[in-house]
N, C-alpha and C positions, 0 to 999 in steps of 0.2 A: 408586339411590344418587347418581349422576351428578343429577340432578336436584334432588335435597337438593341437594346442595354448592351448585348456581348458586345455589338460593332464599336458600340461609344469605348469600349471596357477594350478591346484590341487597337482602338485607334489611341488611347490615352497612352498604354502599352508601349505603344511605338514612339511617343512623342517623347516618355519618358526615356525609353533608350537611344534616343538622337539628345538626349537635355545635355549630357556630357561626355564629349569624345576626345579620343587623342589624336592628334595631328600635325602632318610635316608643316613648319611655313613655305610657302612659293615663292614671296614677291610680301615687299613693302614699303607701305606710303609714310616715309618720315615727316614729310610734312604736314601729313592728316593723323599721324599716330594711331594709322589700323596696320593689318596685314590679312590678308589669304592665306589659307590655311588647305593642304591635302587631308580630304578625312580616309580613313580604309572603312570602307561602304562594301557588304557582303555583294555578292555578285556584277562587282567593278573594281578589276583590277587595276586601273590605274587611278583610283580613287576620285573622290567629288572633292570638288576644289571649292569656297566656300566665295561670299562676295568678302568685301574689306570689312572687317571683323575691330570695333577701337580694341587695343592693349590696354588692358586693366595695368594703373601704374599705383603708385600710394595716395600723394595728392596733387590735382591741377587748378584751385582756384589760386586763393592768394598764394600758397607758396607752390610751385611746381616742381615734378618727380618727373623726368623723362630715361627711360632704356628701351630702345627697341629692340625684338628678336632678330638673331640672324635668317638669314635663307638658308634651308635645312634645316634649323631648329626644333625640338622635339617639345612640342607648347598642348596644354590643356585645353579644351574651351566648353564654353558652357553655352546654349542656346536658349531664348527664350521661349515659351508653348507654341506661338503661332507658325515655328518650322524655323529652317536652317539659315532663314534668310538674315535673323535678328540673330548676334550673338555678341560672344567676348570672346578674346584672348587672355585667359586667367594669368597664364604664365609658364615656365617651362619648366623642366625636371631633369635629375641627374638619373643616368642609365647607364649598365652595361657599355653604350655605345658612348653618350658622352659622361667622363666620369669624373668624382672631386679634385679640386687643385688641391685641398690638404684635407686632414683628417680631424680635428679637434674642433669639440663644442664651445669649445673658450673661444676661439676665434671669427673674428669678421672680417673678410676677402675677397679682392676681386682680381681677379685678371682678366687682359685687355686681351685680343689677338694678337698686337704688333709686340707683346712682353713684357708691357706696364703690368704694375701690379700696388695693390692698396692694401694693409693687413694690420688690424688692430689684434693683441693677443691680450685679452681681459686678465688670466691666470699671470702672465709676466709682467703685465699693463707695460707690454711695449707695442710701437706702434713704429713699421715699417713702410714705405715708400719706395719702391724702385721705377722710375723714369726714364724711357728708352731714350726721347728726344731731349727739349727744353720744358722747364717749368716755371709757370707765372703765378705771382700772388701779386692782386691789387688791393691795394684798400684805398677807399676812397671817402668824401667826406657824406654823412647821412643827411638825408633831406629834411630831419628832426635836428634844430639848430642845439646846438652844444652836445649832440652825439656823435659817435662814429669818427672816422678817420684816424683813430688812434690805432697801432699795433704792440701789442706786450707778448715777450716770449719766457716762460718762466723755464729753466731744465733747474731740475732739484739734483739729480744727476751730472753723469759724462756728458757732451754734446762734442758730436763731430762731425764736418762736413770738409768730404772732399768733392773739387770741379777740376774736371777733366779736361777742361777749355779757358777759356777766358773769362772773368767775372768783373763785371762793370756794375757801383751801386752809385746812384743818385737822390743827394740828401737835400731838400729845396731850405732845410731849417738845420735848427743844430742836434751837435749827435753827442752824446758823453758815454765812454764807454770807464767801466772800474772793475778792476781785475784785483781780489785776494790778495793773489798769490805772485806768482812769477811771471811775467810776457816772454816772450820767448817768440821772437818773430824771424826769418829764414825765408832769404829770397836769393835765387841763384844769379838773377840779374841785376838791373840795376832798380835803385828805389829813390822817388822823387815824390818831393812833397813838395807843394806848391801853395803858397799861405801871404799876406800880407805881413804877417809877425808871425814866427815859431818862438814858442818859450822851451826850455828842457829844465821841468823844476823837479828838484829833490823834495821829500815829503818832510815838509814844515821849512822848509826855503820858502822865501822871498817869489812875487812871481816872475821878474828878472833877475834872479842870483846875476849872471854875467851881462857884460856891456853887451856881447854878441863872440861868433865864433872866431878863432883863431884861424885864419886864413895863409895862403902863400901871399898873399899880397899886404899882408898888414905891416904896416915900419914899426921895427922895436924902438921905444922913445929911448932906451939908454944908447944902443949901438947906433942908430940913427940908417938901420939895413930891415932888408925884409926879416922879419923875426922869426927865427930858427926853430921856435916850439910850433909850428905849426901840426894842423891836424894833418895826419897823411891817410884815414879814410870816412871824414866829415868834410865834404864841400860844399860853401854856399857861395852866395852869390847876395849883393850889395842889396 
């Protein structure tokens, strides 16, 4: 009986020291959200490689958390009692080998491999963005009627956005934009507005102060000739 008991007592032993290991990832199923995992297993050197192991995320019923580890990843896992066949992927840690993108407890960060990068700084309460490619925001309208589909941007602040390409926005409703202070707009090329009616009203004018613009083609009613005040960098068209 005594002897049982030790074996039970070195078999639990063992199970406790396989319950949590550390390990390379191999190989992974992103559309099963497991991965295989190398464990270092004393006397196998090239370690035991585990079956598809799910990745512990935060949540996947109603709202869903997805990050998979890379291959070579340096990831935790924990196994269940019945052996190595049952387990997890807790998740991965910073090391010697791979180490912090920054150093501050105020901050929340991520970087991407291709050099995206995402960075909230609690202490500054700023919040960066760096974008290698393009970026999309949709909003769309909620499947709960008189919700959703709205977007509001507040800056209490500076706001500045430079594009380095092209910028194309499309407004299916209307847009009002109201500025403080000064406008102050700068375009090297040429600038074209296209409207069924332009008005340009002064604040507390009328909302056609003028009949329309002064053109090369308009006839002065005194001289009875094209009218000589014309504008020489407003041109429109009838």
């Amino acid at each position: 009986m005594l002897k049982d008991i030790e074996r039970r007592i070195r078999s639990l032993e063992a199970r406790l020291n396989q319950s949590v290991q550390v390990g390379e990832v191999t190989s992974v199923d992103a559309a099963r959200g497991t991965a295989q995992v190398r464990l270092a297993t004393p006397g196998n050197a090239d370690g035991l490689i585990t079956h598809d192991l799910p990745v512990l995320v935060r949540k996947t019923h109603a709202d869903k958390d997805y990050a998979m580890p890379d291959v070579g990843e340096q990831v935790l896992c924990v196994f269940l009692p019945m052996g190595l066949e049952t387990g997890f992927v807790l998740g991965s840690f910073y090391s010697s080998r791979d180490t912090v993108p920054v150093a501050s407890a105020d901050k929340w960060h991520v970087t991407f491999s291709d050099g995206t990068s995402l960075e909230y700084d609690r202490k500054e309460h700023t919040l960066t963005g760096s974008v290698l490619g393009d970026a999309r925001l949709s909003v769309s309208e909620s499947e709960e009627p008189g919700k959703g589909g709205n977007m509001q941007l507040d800056v209490v602040k500076n706001f500045t956005a430079t594009v380095g390409g092209d910028q194309s926005v499309s407004v299916t409703g209307n847009q009002t934009g109201t500025v403080g202070g000064t406008l102050n707009i700068t375009v090297t090329g040429e600038a074209t507005v296209s409207a069924p009616k332009i008005s340009l009203v002064s604040p507390g004018g009328s909302v056609t102060p003028l009949d329309g613009v002064v053109t090369g083609n308009c006839i002065c009613a005194v001289l009875g000739i094209k009218h000589p005040q014309k504008s020489a960098v407003v041109f429109a068209s009838m």
